[in-house]
C-alpha positions as CSV (number, residue, x, y, z in Angstrom):
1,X,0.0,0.0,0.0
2,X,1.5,3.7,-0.8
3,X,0.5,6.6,0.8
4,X,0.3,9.7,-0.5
5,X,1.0,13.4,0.5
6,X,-2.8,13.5,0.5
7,X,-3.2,11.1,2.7
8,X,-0.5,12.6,5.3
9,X,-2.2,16.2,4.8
10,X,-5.3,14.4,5.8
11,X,-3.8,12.2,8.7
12,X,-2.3,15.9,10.0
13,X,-5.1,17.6,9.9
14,X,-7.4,14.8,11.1
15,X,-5.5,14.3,14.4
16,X,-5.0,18.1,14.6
17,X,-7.1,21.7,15.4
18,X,-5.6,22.4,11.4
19,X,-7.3,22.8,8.2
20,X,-6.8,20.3,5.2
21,X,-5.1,22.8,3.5
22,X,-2.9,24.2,6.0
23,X,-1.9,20.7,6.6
24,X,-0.5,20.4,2.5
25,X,1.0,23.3,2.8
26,X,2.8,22.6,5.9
27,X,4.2,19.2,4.6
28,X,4.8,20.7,1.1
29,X,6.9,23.2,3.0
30,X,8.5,20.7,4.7
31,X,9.5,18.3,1.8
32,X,10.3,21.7,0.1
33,X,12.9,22.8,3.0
34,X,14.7,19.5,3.0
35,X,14.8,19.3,-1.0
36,X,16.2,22.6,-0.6
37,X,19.1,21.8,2.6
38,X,20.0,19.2,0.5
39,X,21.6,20.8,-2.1
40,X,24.1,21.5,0.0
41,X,24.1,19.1,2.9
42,X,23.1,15.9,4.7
43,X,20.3,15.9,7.2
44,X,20.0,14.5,10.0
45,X,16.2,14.0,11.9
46,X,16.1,12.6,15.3
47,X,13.7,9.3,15.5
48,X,13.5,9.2,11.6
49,X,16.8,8.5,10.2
50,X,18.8,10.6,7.9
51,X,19.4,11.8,4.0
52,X,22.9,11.9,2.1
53,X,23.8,12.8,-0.9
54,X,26.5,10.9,-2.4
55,X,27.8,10.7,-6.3
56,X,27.7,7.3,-7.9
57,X,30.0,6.5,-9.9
58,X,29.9,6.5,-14.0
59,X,29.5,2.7,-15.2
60,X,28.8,0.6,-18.1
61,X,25.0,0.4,-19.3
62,X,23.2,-1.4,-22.0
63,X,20.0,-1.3,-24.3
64,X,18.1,-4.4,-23.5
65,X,16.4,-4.0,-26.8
66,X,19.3,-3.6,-28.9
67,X,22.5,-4.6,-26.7
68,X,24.4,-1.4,-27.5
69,X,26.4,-0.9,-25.1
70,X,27.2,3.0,-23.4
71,X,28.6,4.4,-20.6
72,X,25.9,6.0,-17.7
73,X,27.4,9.2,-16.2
74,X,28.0,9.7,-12.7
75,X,25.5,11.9,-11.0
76,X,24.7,12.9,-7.4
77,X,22.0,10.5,-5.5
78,X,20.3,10.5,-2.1
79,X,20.3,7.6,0.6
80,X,18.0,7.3,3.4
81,X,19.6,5.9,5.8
82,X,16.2,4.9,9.1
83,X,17.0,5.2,12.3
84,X,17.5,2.2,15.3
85,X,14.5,3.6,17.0
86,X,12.4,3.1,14.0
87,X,14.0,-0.3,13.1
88,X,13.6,-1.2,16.4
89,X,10.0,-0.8,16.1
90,X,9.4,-2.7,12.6
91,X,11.6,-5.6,13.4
């Protein structure tokens, strides 16, 4: 099952005193201020885990439908790395 931004918003405001839509923007800000942070560092959120950006390395690729073979060019990437408390809880 995925879940949505919509269906955060409406957990948010559901379990709060605020409005549907002050509940999307307040997550859209949110998702908006770590995109942002990341640009130029890692972050780090207690009891949730923690984002890095790392570059992977350039590497051999191929077409599946034609078996031409190329070369995929490094480019930056971001890892989630959960936190003990929350694998704690799912294991």
């Amino acid at each position: 099952m995925n879940i949505t931004k919509k269906d955060i918003a409406s957990k948010i405001s559901s379990e709060t005193d605020i409005s549907k839509s002050d509940s999307e923007l307040l997550l859209n800000k949110t998702i908006s201020l770590l995109v942002n942070n990341l640009k130029n560092k890692n972050i780090k959120i207690s009891g949730l885990g923690s984002f890095k950006k790392f570059i992977s390395p350039s590497r051999p690729g191929r077409n599946p439908k034609t078996g031409q073979e190329y070369l995929i060019p490094k480019k930056e990437r971001i890892r989630f790395n959960v936190s003990k408390l929350i694998k704690d809880q799912i294991n």
